[in-house]
N, C-alpha and C positions, 0 to 999 in steps of 0.2 A: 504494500500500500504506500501511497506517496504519501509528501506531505501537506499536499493541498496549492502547493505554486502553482501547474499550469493552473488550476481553474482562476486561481487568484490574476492570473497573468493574461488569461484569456478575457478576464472579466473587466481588467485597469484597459486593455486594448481596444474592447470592444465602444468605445468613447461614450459610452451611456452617463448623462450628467448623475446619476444616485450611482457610478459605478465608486471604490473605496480609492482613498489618495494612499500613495505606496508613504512609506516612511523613509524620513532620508536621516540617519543618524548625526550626521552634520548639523542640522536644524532640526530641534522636535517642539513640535507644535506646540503651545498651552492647552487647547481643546484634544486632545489625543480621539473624541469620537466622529468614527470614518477614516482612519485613520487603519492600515492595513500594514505589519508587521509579521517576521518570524520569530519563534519563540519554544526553547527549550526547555518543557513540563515534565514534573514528576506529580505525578497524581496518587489519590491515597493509597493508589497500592502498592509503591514506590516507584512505578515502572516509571522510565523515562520517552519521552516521545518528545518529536519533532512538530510543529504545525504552524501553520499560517493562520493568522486571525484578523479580523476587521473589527474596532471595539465597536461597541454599541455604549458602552457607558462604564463608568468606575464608580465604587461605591461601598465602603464599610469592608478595604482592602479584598473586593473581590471585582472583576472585570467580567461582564457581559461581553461577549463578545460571539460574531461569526466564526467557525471554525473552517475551515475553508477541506479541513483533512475530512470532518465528518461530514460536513456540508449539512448543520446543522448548528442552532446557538447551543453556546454554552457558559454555564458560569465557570471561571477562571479561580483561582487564590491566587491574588499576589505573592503571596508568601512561597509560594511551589515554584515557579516560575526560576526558574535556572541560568535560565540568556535571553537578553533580547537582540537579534540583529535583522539589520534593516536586507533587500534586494538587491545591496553591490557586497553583501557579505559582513559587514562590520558589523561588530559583534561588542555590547556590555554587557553590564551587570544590571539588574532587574532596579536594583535601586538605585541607583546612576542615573539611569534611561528615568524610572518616573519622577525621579525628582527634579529631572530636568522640565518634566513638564509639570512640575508645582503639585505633584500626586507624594505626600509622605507615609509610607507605613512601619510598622515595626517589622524589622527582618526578622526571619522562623530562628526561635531559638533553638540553642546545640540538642540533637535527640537526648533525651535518658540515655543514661549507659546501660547497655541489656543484663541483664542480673546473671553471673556464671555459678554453674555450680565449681564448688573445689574442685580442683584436680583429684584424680583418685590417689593414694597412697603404692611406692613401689613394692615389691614383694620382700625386697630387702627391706623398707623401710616398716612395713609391716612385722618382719621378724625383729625388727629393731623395737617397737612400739610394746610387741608381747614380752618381750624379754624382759625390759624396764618393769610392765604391768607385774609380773611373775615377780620380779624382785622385788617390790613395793607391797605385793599379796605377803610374802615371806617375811618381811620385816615386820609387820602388822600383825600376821599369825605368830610369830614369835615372841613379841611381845605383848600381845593377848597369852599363850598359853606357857609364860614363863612359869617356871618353877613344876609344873604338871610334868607325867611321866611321859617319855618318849614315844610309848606303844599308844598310849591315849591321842597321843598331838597325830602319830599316821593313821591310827581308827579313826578318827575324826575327818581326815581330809584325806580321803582315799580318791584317786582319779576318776573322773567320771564311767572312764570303761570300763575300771574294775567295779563300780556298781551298778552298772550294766548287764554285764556280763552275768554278777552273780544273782540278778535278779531273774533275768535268761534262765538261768539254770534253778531257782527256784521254781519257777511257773512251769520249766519242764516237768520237773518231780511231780509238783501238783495236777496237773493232765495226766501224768503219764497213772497214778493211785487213783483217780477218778474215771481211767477208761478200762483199770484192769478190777475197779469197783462195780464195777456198770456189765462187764463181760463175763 
């Protein structure tokens, strides 16, 4: 898809006195309506596009204007508005260009910064992290069960697998007198 020149081109040619005055970046008019430029938009879905437009009016930092791409009006943000350049290529900045022609708005301010999660943790630093945890558990159990007997301090903090395991092997015992109960 173009960006709407020829039609705009076909249109400034065709000598019809309602046809749009090109813009000449040299000179920018005070009334900018009727007034036919190119212009560099990022619309709300970030996409960036090219288009020719004819204004119809400004108003509350947004432009009416002829789109010459859709061939259809449309309203404009100031604020979106990336570049303006005129039919021999010259090229500003959106606030440049309307302030020349006595149009002030506030420029879009910087986006939010997108919120990141943390990076993940390396596998070393991970074995780094348990190791510290582990020793910090051990220091804490140790002096919680100072003075107590040795076999008490390991009955108490037996590894998870070994009381696992030994419960495995409980619930077997128990099935195993419940199905020669039953038989």
């Amino acid at each position: 898809m173009t960006d709407g020149y020829a039609a705009l081109a076909a249109e400034i040619a065709s000598g019809d006195a309602r046809a749009p005055r090109p813009l000449s970046l040299d000179q920018v008019p005070p009334d900018l309506t009727g007034v036919a430029f190119g212009m560099e938009y990022r619309g709300a879905d970030r996409k960036a596009s090219r288009r020719w437009v004819t204004v119809r009016r400004i108003e509350d930092g947004k432009m009416i204007a002829y789109c010459w791409k859709s061939r259809a009006l449309k309203t404009f943000r100031l604020d979106r508005i990336q570049s303006v350049f005129d039919g021999a290529g010259e090229v500003v900045t959106p606030t440049a260009f309307f302030e020349a022609a006595g149009i002030f708005f506030d420029p879009p301010a910087a986006p939010a910064p997108t919120p990141r999660r943390a990076p993940r943790p390396r596998v070393d630093e991970i074995d780094e992290i348990d190791e510290r945890d582990e020793a910090e558990i051990d220091e804490r159990d140790e002096d919680q069960w100072d003075g107590q007997d040795e076999a008490e301090f390991e009955a108490g903090h037996a590894p998870i697998w070994r009381v696992l395991f030994f419960s495995m092997v409980a619930v077997s015992v128990v099935l195993a007198v419940i199905v020669a109960i039953l038989l």
